[in-house]
N, C-alpha and C positions, 0 to 999 in steps of 0.2 A: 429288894422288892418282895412282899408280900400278899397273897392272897389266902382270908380266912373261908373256906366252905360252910355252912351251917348243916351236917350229915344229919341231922336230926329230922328229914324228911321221908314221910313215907316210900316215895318212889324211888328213896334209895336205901331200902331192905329188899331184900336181905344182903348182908355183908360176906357174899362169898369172894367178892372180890371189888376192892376197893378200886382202883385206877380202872375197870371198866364201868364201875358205878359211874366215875367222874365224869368218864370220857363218855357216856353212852346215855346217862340219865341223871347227870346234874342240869340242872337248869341256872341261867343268870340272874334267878330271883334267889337261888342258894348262897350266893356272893353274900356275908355279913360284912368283909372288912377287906381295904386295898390300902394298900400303903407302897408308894414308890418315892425314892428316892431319902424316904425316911419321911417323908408327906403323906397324911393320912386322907385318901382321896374318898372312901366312900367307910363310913364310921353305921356300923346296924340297919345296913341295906341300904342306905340313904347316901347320893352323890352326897359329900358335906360343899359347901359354900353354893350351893345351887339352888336355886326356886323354883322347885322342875313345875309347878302349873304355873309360873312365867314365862319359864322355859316353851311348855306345850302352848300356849297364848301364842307365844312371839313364833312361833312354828306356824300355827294356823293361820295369824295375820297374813305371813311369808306366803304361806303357802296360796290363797286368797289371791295376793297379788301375782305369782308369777302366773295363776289360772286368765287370771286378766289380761296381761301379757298376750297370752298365748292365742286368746281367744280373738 
């Protein structure tokens, strides 16, 4: 398994120390690439095989209906 960071962000200079940048002030939009199992899961920031505003659609549908539900 792999995960590639994009360091090339401002908020994480300066580089006095690397593994507290990561841990303290990487964010999950620094994620360029994930690769498990030898499966390349998210390819230039992007889940690959995903259609995330379908994705976010079928969310808000859902979510629409359990508010119904409830109400």
């Amino acid at each position: 398994d792999l995960i590639v960071i994009d360091m090339e962000k401002p908020h994480l200079y300066p580089r006095y120390d690397v593994v507290a940048n990561l841990a303290y002030a990487a964010k999950s939009s620094d994620v360029d690439m994930v690769v498990v199992n030898g499966e390349v899961l998210v390819d230039g920031g992007d889940v690959v095989g995903v259609d995330e505003m379908e994705l976010c659609r079928r969310v808000e549908r859902r979510a629409k209906e359990l508010d119904a539900m409830v109400k």
